[in-house]
Structure formats: structure tokens, C-alpha cells
DRENMAR-880748 format. One record per residue (C-alpha): residue in one letter; x, y, z; residue number from 1. Coordinates in pm, whole numbers, plus 50000, padded with zeros to 5 digits. Example, Ala and Ser with C-alpha at 12.3 -4.5 7.8 and 13.67 -1.06 7.14 Angstrom:
BEGIN
<site aa="A" east="51230" north="49550" up="50780" i="1"/>
<site aa="S" east="51367" north="49894" up="50714" i="2"/>
***
This chain:
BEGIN
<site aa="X" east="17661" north="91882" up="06837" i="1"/>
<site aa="X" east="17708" north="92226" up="06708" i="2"/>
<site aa="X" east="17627" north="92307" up="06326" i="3"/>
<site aa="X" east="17869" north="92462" up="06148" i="4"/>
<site aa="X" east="17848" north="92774" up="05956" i="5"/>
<site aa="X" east="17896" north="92612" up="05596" i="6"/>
<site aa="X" east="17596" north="92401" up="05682" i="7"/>
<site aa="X" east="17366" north="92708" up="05699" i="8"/>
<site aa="X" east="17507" north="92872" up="05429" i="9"/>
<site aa="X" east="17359" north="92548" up="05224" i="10"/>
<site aa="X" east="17036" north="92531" up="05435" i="11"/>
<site aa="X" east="16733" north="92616" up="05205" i="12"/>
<site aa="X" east="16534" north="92916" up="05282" i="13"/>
<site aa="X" east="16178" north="92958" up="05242" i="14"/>
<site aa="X" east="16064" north="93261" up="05069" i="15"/>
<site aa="X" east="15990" north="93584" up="05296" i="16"/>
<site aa="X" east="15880" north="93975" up="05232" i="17"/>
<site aa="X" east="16038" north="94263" up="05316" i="18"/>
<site aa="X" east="15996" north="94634" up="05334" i="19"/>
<site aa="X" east="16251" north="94845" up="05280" i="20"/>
<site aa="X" east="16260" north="95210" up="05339" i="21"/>
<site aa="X" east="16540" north="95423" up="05325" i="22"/>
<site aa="X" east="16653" north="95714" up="05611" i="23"/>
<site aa="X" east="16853" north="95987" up="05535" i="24"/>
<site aa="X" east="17089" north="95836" up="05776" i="25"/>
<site aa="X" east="17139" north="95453" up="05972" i="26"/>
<site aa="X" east="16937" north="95421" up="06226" i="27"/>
<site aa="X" east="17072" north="95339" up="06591" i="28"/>
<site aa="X" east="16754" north="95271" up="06784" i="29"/>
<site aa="X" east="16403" north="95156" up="06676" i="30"/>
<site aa="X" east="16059" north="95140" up="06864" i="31"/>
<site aa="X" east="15725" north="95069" up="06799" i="32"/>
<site aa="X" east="15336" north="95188" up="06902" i="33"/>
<site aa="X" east="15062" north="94946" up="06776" i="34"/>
<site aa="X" east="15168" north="94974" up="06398" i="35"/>
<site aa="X" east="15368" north="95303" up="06420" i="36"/>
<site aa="X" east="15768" north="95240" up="06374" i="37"/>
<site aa="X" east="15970" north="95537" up="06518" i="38"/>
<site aa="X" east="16387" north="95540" up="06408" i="39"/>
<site aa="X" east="16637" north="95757" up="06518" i="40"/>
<site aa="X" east="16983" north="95807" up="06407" i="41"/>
<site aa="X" east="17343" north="95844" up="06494" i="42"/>
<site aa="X" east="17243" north="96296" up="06424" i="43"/>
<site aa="X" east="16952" north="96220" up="06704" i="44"/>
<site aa="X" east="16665" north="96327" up="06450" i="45"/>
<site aa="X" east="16348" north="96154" up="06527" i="46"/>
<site aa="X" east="16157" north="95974" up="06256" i="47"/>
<site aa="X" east="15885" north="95784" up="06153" i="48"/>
<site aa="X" east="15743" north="95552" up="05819" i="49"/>
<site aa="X" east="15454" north="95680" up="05694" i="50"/>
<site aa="X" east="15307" north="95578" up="05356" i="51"/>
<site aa="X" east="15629" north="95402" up="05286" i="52"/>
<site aa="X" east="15870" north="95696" up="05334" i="53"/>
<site aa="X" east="16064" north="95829" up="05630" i="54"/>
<site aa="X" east="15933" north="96162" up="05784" i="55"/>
<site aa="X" east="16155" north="96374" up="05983" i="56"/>
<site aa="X" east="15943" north="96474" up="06334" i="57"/>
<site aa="X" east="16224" north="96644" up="06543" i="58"/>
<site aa="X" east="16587" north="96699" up="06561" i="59"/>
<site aa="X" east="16845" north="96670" up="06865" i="60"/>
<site aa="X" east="16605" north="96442" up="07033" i="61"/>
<site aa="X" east="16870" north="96144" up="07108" i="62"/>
<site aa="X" east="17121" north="95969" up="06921" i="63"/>
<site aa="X" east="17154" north="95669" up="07133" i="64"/>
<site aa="X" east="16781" north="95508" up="07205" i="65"/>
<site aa="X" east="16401" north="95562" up="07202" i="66"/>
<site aa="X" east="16119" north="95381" up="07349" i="67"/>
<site aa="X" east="15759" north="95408" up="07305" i="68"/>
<site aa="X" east="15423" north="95394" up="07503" i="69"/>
<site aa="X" east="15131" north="95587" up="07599" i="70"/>
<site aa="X" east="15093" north="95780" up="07285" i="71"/>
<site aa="X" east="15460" north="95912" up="07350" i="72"/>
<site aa="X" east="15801" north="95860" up="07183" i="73"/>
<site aa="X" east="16080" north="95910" up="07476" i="74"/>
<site aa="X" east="16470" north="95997" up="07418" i="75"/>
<site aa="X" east="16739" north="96160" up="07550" i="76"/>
<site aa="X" east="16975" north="96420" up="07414" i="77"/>
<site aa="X" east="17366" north="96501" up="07418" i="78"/>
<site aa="X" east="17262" north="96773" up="07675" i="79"/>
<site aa="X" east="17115" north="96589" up="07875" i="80"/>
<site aa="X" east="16749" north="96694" up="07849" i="81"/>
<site aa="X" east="16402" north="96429" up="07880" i="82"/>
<site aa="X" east="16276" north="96501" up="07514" i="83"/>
<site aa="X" east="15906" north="96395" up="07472" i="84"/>
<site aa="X" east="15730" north="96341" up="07162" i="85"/>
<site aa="X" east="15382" north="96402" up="07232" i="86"/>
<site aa="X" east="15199" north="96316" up="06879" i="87"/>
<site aa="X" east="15269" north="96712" up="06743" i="88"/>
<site aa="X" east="15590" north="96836" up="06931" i="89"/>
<site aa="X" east="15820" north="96773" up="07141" i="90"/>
<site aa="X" east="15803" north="96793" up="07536" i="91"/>
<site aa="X" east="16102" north="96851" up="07756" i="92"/>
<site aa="X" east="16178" north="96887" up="08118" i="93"/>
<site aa="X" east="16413" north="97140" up="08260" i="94"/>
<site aa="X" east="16645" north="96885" up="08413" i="95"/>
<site aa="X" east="16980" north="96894" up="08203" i="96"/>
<site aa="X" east="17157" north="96596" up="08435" i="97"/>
<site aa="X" east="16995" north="96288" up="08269" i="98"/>
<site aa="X" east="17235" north="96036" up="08105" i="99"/>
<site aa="X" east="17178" north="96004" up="07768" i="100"/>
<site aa="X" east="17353" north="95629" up="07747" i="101"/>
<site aa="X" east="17067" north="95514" up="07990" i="102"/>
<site aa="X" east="16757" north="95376" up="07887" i="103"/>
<site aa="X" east="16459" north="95529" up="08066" i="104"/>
<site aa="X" east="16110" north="95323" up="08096" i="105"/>
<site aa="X" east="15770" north="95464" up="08048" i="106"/>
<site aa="X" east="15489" north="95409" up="08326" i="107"/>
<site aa="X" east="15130" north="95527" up="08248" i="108"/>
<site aa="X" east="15173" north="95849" up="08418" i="109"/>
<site aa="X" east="15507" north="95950" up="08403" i="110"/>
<site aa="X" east="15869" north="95818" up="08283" i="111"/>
<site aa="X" east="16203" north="95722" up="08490" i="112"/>
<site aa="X" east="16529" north="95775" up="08390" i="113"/>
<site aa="X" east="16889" north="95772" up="08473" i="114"/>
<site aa="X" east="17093" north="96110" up="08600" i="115"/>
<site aa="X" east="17418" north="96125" up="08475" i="116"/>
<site aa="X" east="17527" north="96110" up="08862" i="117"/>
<site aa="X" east="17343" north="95743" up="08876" i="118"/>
<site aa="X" east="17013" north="95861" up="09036" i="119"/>
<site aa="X" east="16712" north="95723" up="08944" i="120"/>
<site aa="X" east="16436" north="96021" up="08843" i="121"/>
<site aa="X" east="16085" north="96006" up="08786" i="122"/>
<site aa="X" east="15902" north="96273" up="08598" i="123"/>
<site aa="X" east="15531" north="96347" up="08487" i="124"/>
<site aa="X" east="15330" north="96555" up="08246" i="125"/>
<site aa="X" east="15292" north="96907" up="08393" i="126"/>
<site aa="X" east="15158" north="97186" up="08196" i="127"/>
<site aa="X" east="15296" north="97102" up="07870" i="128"/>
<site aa="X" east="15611" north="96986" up="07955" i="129"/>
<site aa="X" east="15758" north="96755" up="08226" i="130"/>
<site aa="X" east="15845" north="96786" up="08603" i="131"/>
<site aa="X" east="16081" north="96595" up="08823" i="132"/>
<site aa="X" east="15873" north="96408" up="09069" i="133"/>
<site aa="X" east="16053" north="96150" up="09264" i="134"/>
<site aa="X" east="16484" north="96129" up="09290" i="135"/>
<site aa="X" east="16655" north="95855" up="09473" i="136"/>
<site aa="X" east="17045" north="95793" up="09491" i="137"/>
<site aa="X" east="17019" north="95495" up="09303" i="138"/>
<site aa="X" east="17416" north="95478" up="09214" i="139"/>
<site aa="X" east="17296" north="95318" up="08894" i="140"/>
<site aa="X" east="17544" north="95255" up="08573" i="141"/>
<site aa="X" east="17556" north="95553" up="08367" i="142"/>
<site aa="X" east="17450" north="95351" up="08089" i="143"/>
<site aa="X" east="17182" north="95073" up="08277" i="144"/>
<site aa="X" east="16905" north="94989" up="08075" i="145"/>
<site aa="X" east="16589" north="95041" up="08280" i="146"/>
<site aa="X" east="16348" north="94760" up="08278" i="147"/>
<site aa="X" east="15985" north="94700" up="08393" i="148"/>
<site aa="X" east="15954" north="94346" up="08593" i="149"/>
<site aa="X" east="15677" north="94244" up="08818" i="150"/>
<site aa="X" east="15835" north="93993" up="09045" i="151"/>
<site aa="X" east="15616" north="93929" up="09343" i="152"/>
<site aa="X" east="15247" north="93893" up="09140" i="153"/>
<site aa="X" east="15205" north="94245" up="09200" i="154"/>
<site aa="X" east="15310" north="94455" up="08947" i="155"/>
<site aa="X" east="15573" north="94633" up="08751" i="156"/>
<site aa="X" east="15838" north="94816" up="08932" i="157"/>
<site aa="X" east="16160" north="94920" up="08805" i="158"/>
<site aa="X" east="16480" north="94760" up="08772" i="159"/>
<site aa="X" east="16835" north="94840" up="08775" i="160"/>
<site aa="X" east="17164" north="94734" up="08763" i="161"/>
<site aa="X" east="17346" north="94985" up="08996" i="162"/>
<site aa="X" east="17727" north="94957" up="09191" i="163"/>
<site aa="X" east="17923" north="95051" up="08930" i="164"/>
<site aa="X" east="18283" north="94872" up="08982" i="165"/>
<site aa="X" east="18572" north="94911" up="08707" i="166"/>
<site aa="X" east="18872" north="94693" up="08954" i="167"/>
<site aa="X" east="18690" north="94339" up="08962" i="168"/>
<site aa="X" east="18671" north="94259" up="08618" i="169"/>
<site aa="X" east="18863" north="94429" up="08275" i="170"/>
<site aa="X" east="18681" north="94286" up="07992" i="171"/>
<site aa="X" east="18499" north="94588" up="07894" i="172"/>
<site aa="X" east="18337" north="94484" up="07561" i="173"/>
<site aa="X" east="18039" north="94683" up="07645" i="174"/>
<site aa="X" east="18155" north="95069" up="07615" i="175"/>
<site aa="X" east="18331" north="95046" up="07927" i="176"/>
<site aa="X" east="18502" north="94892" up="08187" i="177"/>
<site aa="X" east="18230" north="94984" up="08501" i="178"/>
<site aa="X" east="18047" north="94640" up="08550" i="179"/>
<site aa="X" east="17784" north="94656" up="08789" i="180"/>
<site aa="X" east="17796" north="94444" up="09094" i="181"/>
<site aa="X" east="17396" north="94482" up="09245" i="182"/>
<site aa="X" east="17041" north="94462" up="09063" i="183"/>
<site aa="X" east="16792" north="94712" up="09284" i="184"/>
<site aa="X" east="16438" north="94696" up="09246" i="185"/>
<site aa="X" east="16243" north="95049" up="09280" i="186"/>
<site aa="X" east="15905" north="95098" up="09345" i="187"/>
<site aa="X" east="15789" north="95301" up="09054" i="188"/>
<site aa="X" east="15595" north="95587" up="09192" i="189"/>
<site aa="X" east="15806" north="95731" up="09525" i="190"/>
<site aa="X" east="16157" north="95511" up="09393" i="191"/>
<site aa="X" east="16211" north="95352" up="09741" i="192"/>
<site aa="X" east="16452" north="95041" up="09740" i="193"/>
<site aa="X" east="16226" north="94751" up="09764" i="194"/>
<site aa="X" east="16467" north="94470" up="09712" i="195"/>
<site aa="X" east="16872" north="94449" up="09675" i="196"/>
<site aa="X" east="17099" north="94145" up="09523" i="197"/>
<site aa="X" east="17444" north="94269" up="09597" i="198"/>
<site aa="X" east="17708" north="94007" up="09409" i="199"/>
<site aa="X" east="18022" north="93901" up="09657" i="200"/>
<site aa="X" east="18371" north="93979" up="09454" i="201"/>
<site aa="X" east="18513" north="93910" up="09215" i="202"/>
<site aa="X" east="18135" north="93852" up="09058" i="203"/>
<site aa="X" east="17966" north="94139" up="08835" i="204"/>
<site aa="X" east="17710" north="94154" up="08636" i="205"/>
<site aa="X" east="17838" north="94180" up="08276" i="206"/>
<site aa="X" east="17566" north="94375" up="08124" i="207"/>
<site aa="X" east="17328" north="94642" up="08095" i="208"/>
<site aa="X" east="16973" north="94540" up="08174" i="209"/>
<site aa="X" east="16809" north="94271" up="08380" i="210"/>
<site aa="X" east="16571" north="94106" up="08129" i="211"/>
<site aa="X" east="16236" north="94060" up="08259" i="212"/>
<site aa="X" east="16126" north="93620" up="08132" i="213"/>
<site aa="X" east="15820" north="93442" up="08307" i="214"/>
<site aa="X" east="15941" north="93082" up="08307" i="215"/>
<site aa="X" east="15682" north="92897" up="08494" i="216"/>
<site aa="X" east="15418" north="93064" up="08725" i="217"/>
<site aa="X" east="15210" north="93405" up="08737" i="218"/>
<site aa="X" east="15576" north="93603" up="08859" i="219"/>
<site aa="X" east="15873" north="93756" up="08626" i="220"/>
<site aa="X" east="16226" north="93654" up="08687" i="221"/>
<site aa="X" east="16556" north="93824" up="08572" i="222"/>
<site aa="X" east="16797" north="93691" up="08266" i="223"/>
<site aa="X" east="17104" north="93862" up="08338" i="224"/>
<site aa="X" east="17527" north="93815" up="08266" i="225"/>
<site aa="X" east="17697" north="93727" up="08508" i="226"/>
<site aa="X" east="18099" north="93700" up="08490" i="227"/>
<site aa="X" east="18420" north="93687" up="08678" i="228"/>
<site aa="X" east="18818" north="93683" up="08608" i="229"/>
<site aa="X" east="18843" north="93354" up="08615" i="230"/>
<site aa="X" east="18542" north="93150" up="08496" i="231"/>
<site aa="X" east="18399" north="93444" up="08185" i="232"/>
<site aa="X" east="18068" north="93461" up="08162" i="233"/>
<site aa="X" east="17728" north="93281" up="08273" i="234"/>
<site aa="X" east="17394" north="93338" up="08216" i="235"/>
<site aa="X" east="17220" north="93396" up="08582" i="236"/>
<site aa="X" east="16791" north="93402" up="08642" i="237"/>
<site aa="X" east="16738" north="93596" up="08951" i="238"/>
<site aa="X" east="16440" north="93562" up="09157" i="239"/>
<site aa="X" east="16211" north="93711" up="09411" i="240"/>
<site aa="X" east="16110" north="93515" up="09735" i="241"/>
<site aa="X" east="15963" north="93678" up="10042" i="242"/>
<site aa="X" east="16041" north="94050" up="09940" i="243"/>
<site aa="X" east="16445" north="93898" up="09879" i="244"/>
<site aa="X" east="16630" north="93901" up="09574" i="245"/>
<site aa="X" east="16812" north="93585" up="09472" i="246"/>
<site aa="X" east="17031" north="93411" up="09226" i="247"/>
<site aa="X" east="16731" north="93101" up="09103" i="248"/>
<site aa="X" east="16940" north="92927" up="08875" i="249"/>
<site aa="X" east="17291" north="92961" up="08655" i="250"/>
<site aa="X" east="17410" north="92816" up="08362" i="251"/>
<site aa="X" east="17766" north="92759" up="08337" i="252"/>
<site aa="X" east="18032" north="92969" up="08285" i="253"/>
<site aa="X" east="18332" north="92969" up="08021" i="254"/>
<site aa="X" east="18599" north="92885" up="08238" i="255"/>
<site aa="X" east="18821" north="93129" up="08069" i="256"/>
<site aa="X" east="18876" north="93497" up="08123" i="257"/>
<site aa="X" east="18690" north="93740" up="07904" i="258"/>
<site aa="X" east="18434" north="93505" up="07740" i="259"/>
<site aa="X" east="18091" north="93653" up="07725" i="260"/>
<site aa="X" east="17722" north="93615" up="07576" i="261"/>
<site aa="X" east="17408" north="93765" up="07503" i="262"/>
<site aa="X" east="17080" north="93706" up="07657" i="263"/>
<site aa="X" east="16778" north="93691" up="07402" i="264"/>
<site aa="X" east="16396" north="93647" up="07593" i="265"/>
<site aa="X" east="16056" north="93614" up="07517" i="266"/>
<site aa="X" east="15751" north="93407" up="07507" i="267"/>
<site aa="X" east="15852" north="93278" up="07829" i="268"/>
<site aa="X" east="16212" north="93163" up="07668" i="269"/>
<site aa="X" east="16549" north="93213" up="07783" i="270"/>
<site aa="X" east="16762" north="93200" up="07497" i="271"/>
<site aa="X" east="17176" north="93307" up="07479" i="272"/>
<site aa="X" east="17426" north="93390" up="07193" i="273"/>
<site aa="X" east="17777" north="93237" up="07312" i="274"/>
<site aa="X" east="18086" north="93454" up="07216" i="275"/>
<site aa="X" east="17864" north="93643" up="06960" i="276"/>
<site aa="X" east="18280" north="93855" up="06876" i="277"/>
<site aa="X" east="18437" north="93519" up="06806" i="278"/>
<site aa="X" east="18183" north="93232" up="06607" i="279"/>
<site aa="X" east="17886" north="93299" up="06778" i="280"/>
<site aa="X" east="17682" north="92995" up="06951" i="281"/>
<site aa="X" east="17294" north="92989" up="06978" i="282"/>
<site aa="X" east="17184" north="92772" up="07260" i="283"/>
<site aa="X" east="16866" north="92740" up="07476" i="284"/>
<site aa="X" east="16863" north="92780" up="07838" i="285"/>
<site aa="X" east="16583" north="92570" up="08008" i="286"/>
<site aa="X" east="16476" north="92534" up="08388" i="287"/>
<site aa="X" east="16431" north="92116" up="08516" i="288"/>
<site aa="X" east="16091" north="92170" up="08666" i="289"/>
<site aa="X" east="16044" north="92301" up="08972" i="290"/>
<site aa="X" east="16394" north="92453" up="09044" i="291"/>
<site aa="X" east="16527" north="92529" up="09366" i="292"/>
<site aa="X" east="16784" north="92846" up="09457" i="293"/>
<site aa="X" east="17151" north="92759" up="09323" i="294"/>
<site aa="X" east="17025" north="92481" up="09025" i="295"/>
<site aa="X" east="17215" north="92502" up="08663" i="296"/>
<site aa="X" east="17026" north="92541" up="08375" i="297"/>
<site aa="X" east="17044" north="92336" up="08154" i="298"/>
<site aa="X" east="17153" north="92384" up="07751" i="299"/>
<site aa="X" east="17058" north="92256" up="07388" i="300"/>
<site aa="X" east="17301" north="92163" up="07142" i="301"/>
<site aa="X" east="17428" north="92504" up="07003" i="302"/>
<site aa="X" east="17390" north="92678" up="06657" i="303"/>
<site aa="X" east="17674" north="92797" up="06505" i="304"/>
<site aa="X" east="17783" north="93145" up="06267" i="305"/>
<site aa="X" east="17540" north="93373" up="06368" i="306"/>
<site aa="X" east="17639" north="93703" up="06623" i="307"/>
<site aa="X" east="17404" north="93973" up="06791" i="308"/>
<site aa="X" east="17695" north="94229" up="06964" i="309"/>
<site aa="X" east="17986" north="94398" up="06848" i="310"/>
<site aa="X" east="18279" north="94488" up="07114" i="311"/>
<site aa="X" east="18185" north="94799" up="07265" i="312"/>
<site aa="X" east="17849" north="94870" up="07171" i="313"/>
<site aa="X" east="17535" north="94929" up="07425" i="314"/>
<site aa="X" east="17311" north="94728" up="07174" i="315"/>
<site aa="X" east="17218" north="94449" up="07367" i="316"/>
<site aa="X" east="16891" north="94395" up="07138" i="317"/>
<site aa="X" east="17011" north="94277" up="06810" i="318"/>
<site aa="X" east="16828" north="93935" up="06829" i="319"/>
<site aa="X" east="16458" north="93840" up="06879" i="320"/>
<site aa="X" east="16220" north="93592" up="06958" i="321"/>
<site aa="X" east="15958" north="93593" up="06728" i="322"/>
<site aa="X" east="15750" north="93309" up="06853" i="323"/>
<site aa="X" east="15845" north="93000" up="07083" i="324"/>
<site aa="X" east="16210" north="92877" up="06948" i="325"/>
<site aa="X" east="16164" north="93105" up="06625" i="326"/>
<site aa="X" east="16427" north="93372" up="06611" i="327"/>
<site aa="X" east="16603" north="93649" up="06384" i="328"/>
<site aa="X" east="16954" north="93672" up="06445" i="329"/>
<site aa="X" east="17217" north="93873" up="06244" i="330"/>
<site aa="X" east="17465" north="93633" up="06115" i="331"/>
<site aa="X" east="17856" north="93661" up="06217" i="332"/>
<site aa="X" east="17924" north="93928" up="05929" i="333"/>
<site aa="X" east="17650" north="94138" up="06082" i="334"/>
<site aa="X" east="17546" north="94201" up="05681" i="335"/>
<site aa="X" east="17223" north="93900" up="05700" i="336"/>
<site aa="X" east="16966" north="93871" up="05897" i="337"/>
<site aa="X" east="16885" north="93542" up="05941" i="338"/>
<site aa="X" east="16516" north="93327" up="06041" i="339"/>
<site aa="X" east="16572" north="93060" up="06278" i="340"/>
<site aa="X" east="16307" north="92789" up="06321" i="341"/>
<site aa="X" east="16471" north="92598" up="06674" i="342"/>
<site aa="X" east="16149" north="92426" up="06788" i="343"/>
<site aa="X" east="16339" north="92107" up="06695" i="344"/>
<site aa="X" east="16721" north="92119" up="06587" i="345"/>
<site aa="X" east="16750" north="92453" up="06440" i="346"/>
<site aa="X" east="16726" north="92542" up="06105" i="347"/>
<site aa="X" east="16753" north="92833" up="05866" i="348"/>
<site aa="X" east="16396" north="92867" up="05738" i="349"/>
<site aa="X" east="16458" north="93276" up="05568" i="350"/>
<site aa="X" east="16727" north="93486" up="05522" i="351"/>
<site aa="X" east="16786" north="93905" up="05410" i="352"/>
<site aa="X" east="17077" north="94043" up="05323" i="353"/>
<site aa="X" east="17105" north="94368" up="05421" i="354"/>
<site aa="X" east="17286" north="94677" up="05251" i="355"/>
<site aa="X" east="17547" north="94681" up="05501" i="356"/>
<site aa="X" east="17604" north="94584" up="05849" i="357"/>
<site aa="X" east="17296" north="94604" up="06112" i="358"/>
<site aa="X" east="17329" north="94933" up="06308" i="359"/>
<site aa="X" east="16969" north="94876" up="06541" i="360"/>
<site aa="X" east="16827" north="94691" up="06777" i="361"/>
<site aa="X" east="16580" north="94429" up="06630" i="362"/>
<site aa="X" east="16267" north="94513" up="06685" i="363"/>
<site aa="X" east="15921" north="94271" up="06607" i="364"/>
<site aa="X" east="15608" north="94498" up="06550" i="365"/>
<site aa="X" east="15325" north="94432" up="06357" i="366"/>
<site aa="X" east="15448" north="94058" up="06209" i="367"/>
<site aa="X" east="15741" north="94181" up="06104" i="368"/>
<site aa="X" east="16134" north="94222" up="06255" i="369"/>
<site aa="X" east="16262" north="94568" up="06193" i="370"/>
<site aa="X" east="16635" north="94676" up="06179" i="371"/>
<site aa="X" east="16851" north="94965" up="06005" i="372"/>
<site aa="X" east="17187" north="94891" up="05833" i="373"/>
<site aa="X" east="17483" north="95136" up="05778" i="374"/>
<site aa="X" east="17355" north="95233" up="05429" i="375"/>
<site aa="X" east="17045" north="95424" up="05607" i="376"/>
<site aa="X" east="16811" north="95113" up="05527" i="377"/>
<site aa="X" east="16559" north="95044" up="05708" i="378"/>
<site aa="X" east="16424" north="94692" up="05656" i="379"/>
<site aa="X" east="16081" north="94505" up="05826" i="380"/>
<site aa="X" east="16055" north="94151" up="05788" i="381"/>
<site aa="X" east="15776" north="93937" up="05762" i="382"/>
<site aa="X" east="15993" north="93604" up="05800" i="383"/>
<site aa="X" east="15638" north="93384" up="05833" i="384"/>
***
């Protein structure tokens, strides 16, 4: 049974806080260190809240992402150049050839990022700046979304979704019409291949980043999209067994052309907006026990009027898990963010109505969900 939209438009909210803070322009990417929010915006100046306020820390530092870690705030900008914020300035590296659609990842010692060309480059501190260390032809989307994933019990190494192919599949929905057709795991010091899933046409993998979720067991395995021509979209969880990459367990597809979703993971959920463009469709995706290569996963009843994409944007993070089966999901206007309590049938338990449609990532730091709306807001939500 799905819920309609006109029932949570009459479901009562409980009371929730908010912080509001306002940039001098909408913010396109947030990030987070301990208690420290960083924002940057569509004019790639850097920011931070402090006391309340937004303070400018540097400008053309990227005007696509950010992440943060190790006491450092890492971008991109339009030229192509690693910009570092240190803490007091900004860092760079010589290198001019790094793609500033791709999200990079940090490591403890160093950071790896995507060349325009589709390497994969790994840098580290040197001397007050940053060095390239390690380059591998990685033929990696100009626009994949690193991600850290420790998939054999021994680590993180580095994930990508490389073999860029623009003839199997036309949708295009996400900036482009490249869809990749392998996820490559790197070891994360040298970059060496260490595992490979290549996808048989007319398959791709409909997205940007392969999600790290731990299911069951001490190992991570991958959410990803997975679509073709003639069945749309699925939601695939890849696995590693004996050093191999493989496809653990799909949920099924649309059955029509150009239908597509959006993963949303965490606390060891696996969690998918259905056609987020057109009435968007929360459901859960759950494993039966132990399962074995090739199983389907199995779905909840869906929850209706609520969306976490628009066509063509990289912003594959506009939902989040803020505890088991408690989420924050923009709703299908993209002008409310909405609290979703689904550890039973789900219900809308908070809601905040923003000052204009959500133009972030969602981002849960410090008990509260952060996001930034086309009026320059920037909101953080305590929703419990």
C-alpha cells in the first residue's frame, strides 16, 4: 500500500528546532568536522558558521563539492587545481588536470582524486602544499564520486565507477549521458586494481558513486543503480568474495525505459527513493538472511510525495538516514524538508519549510540535518 501525498500533508508533526543562517549566496555542497559545518556555493567561496554567522575563508576553491577530514576542508576548482584548506589558508598542488565534477576522498595521509582524463591521483602534504604521489589509468567517469569501502575485513580502499559508455543507455538524468559500465576497487596507497566488476551490455550502472552499507557481518558491500533500455532501473548490492567482485543481490527493476531511483544508506540500511522526477516512492530494501549471489531484495510498502534528485544534477545526497528507519527527505516540491519516522509504517513526525527549493546535499552533523536553499539559507535541523 503506498500513502498518498494528501495523507502527509494532514499527518501531525511534532515540534522540532532549527537554525538558520543565512550565506551571501545558496550553498551547493556541505561538509562537516566534529561540530564545524563548512558550505560552499555556486561562486566556489569557501565558508564556515561561526557564532551563528557565515564567515568567508577562501574564494575560487570549488563550486561543485567539499569534503572534510583530518583537520582539512578539500575542493576542487574550475581550473582544475586540488585546493586545501589547512585551518589558516589554503593548500594547492600544481596539477591543473583534476576534474572538478569528481568527488575526491581523504585518507589520513594524503587525498585521491579524479583527472579530468579519468585517472585516479593520489597526492600528499609536501612542504606546504601538495604533491602527486601515485597515478593510475583508472578510465573513471569524469564526474564518479569517490568512495571509501572496506570489503574484505581489511580496510578502506577506494572505489570507483569507471568505463564510461554513452551508446548503451540514453536516459541521462544525471548531467550526462556517459553511464559507467565497471566498479574498480584501488588500493589506496600505490592505486593498483585490486578487484574489477565489469557489467555485460546493455547493463550500466546508472549513477555516480558506489555507496559503501554493512548489512550483516564485519565486511562493507556496495548500494549502487543499476539500469538498462529495457527494464529502467534497479537497485544492485555488490559484494566481495575471494578477492572477486560480484553482483550479491538486486531488487527489481521498472520494467520500463528510463525509470530510475536514488539510493539512501546508513546505519547498516539500504533505503531507495523510486522515480524521485515523477511522485517519488520511499521504500526499504532488505536482505532474507543469509543471501546467496543473484537473490532479490526484498521491499516495504512505499511512501509516497517526497523526492531527493532533480534531472540533471550530480546531487545524489539530498536524503539521510538519521537513525535506523528515521529519515529527512525533501518533499516532491523540493521547498520542505520533511522527518520520517519508518521503523513501523512511515510517518511524518517534523517538517521545515524552507525559503526556497533545497540546493545541497543533506548533511547530519552534530544532531542536526543541514541543507541550503536557493534564497542563500542555510538551515540545521534538530528533527529529535
Amino acid at each position: 500500500m503506498v500513502l498518498p501525498a494528501a495523507q502527509i500533508a494532514c499527518a501531525q508533526a511534532a515540534p522540532t528546532a532549527a537554525t538558520l543562517v543565512q550565506l551571501p549566496a545558496p550553498a551547493v555542497w556541505l561538509a562537516s568536522e566534529g561540530q564545524q559545518i563548512y558550505a560552499v556555493t555556486a561562486q566556489a567561496e569557501l565558508l564556515t558558521v561561526q557564532d551563528g554567522k557565515a564567515k568567508i575563508l577562501a574564494k575560487n576553491f570549488s563550486s561543485a563539492f567539499i569534503i572534510a577530514c583530518s583537520g582539512r576542508v578539500v575542493g576542487v576548482n574550475d581550473a582544475g587545481q586540488l585546493q586545501v584548506w589547512n585551518g589558516k589558508a589554503v593548500e594547492t598542488a600544481p596539477n591543473k588536470d583534476v576534474s572538478p565534477l569528481a568527488h575526491p576522498v581523504c585518507l589520513p595521509f594524503g587525498i585521491v582524486a579524479v583527472s579530468r582524463a579519468g585517472d585516479l591521483v593520489r597526492f600528499d602534504p609536501a612542504g606546504g602544499g601538495w604533491r602527486e604521489a601515485a597515478r593510475t589509468a583508472a578510465n573513471a567517469l569524469p564526474d564518479a564520486q569517490l568512495t571509501l569501502a572496506d570489503l574484505n575485513g581489511a580496510g578502506d580502499e577506494v572505489v570507483a565507477l569507471t568505463r564510461p559508455d554513452s551508446a548503451r543507455y540514453d536516459h541521462g538524468i544525471l548531467g550526462d549521458t556517459a553511464e559507467a559500465t565497471e566498479i574498480t576497487v584501488f588500493e589506496r596507497h600505490g592505486l593498483g586494481v585490486l578487484a574489477r566488476l565489469n557489467l555485460p551490455a546493455p547493463y550500466v550502472f546508472e549513477d555516480l558513486q558506489a555507496r559503501p552499507v554493512r548489512l550483516v557481518g564485519g565486511k562493507d558491500s556496495l548500494a549502487v543503480v543499476r539500469s538498462s533500455p529495457r527494464g529502467g532501473a534497479a537497485l544492485a548490492l555488490i559484494s566481495q568474495t575471494d578477492g572477486k567482485l560480484g553482483l550479491r543481490a538486486t531488487g527489481p527493476d521498472f520494467g520500463q525505459t528510463h525509470r530510475w531511483l536514488a539510493p539512501v544508506v546508513g546505519f547498516g540500511q539500504l533505503w531507495a527513493v523510486k522515480t524521485p522526477h515523477i511522485g517519488g516512492l520511499l521504500a526499504q530494501y532488505t536482505q532474507a538472511g543469509d543471501t546467496q549471489a543473484g537473490d532479490t531484495l526484498k521491499i516495504s510498502p512505499p511512501f509516497a510525495g517526497i523526492s531527493s534528485h532533480s534531472i540533471g544534477s550530480r546531487n545524489l545526497n539530498a536524503a539521510v538516514l538519521t537513525a535506523p528507519g528515521q529519515l529527512v527527505i525533501p518533499s516532491q516540491d523540493h521547498r520542505n524538508l520533511m522527518a520520517l519516522d519508518c521503523r513501523a509504517a512511515c510517518r511524518v513526525t517534523g517538517k521545515l519549510a524552507l525559503g526556497g527549493t533545497y540546493t545541497s546535499n543533506m548533511l547530519l552533523s552534530g544532531g542536526q540535518v543541514w541543507g541550503g536553499d536557493s534564497s542563500g539559507r542555510l538551515h540545521g535541523w534538530a528533527t529529535r
